[in-house]
C-alpha positions as CSV (number, residue, x, y, z in Angstrom):
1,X,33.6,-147.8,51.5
2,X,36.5,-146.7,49.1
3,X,36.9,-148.5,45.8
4,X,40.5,-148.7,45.5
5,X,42.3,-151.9,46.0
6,X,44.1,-152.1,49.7
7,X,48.0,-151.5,49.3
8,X,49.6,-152.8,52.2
9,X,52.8,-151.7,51.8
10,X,51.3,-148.3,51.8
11,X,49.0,-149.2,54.9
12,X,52.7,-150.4,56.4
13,X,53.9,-147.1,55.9
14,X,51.0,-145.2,57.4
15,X,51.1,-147.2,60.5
16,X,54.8,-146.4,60.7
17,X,54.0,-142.4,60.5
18,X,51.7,-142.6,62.9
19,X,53.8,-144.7,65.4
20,X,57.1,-143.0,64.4
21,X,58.6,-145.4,63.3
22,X,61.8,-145.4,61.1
23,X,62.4,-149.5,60.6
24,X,60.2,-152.1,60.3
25,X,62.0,-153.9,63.3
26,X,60.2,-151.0,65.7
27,X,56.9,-151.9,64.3
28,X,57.4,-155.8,65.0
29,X,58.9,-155.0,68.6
30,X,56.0,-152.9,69.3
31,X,53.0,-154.8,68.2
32,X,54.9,-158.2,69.4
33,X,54.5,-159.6,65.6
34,X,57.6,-161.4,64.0
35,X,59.4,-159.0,61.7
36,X,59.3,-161.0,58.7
37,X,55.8,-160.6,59.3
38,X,56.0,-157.0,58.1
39,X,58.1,-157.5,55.2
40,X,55.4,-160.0,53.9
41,X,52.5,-157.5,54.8
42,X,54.5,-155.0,52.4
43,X,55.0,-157.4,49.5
44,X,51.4,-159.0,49.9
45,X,52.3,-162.5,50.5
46,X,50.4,-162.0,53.9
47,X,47.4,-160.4,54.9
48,X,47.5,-157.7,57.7
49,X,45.5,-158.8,60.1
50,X,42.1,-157.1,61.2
51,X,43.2,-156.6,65.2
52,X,46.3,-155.3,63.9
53,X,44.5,-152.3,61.7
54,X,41.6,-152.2,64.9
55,X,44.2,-151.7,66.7
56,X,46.0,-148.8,65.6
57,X,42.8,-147.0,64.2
58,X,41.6,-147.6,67.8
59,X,45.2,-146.4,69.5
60,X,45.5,-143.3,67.3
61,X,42.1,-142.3,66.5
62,X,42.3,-142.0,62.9
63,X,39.6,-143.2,60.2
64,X,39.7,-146.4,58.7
65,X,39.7,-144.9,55.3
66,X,42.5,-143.0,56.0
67,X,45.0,-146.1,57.3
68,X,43.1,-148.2,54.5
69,X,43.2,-145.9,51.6
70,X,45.0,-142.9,52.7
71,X,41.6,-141.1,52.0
72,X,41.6,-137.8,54.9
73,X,38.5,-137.1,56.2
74,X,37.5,-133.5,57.0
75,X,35.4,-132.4,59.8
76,X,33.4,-130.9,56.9
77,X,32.4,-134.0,55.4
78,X,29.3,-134.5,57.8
79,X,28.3,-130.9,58.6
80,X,28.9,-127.7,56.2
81,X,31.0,-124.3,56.8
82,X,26.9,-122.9,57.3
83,X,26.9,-125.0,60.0
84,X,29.9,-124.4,61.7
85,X,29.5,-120.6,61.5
86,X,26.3,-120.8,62.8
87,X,27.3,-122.6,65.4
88,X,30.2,-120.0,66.4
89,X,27.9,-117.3,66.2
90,X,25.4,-118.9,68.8
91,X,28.6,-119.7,70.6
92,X,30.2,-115.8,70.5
93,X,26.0,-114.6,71.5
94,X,26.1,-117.2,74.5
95,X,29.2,-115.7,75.4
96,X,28.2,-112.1,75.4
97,X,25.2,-112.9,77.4
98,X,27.2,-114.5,80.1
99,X,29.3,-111.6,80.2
100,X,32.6,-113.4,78.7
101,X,32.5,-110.8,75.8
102,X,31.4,-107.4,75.7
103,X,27.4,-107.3,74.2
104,X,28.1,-104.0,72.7
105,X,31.4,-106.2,70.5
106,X,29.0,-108.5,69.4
107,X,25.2,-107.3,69.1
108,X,24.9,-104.5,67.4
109,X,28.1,-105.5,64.4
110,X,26.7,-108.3,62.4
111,X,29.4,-108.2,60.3
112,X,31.8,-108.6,62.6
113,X,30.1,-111.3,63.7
114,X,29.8,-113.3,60.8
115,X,33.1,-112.3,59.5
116,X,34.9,-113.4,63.0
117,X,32.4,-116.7,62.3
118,X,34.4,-117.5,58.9
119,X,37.4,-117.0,60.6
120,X,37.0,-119.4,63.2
121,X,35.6,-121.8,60.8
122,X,38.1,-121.7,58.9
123,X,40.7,-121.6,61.7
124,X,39.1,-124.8,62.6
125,X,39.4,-126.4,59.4
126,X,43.1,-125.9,59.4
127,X,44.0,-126.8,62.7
128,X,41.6,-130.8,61.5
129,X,43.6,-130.9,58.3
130,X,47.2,-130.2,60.2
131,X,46.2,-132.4,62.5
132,X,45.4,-135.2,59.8
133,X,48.7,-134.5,58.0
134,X,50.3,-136.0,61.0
135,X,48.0,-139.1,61.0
């Protein structure tokens, strides 16, 4: 886990990005909580409660780290770019053996194979980090 100490208001503020929304009177309404309840989560007289973050790290799929400590994840934390190219290459091969891509694109041009590998990769890696600019 992260060793930085929890700042709710800032937790308060990530839930509202994710949820859209602009006052903390929308939060309230949405998650049925009284909305002096969210003004005290932001000043730290009261603790956000657990079901409350479950809930909206459940609801909008996004790491606990993240609506904790506003720590992003990458998809490349687990596996490397090695392994993600690798994987697009057996991917594009599969592909030209069923026929989906032309074998003579893909068999006999290794560097265009790799090269379109890194590509993808990387494409990947942008499209997980937009995506986690908007969580």
């Amino acid at each position: 886990m992260h060793n930085s100490k929890l700042n709710q208001s800032d937790i308060i503020d990530r839930i509202k990005v994710l949820y859209n929304f602009r006052f903390s009177r929308e939060m309230a309404k949405y998650f049925d909580i009284p909305e002096e309840s969210i003004s005290r989560f932001k000043n730290g007289s009261k603790q956000i409660s657990l079901e409350l973050i479950d809930h909206v790290k459940n609801e909008k799929s996004v790491s606990l780290e993240w609506l904790l400590y506003g720590v992003r994840p990458t998809i490349f934390d687990e596996v490397t770019k090695e392994d993600i190219e690798l994987g697009v290459i057996s991917g594009i091969l599969k592909a030209a053996r069923f026929s989906l891509l032309p074998k003579s694109l893909v068999m006999h041009d290794e560097e265009l194979l790799e090269g379109s590998a890194k590509l993808i990769a990387e494409c990947i890696e942008l499209r997980v980090n937009q995506k986690e600019e908007v969580a």
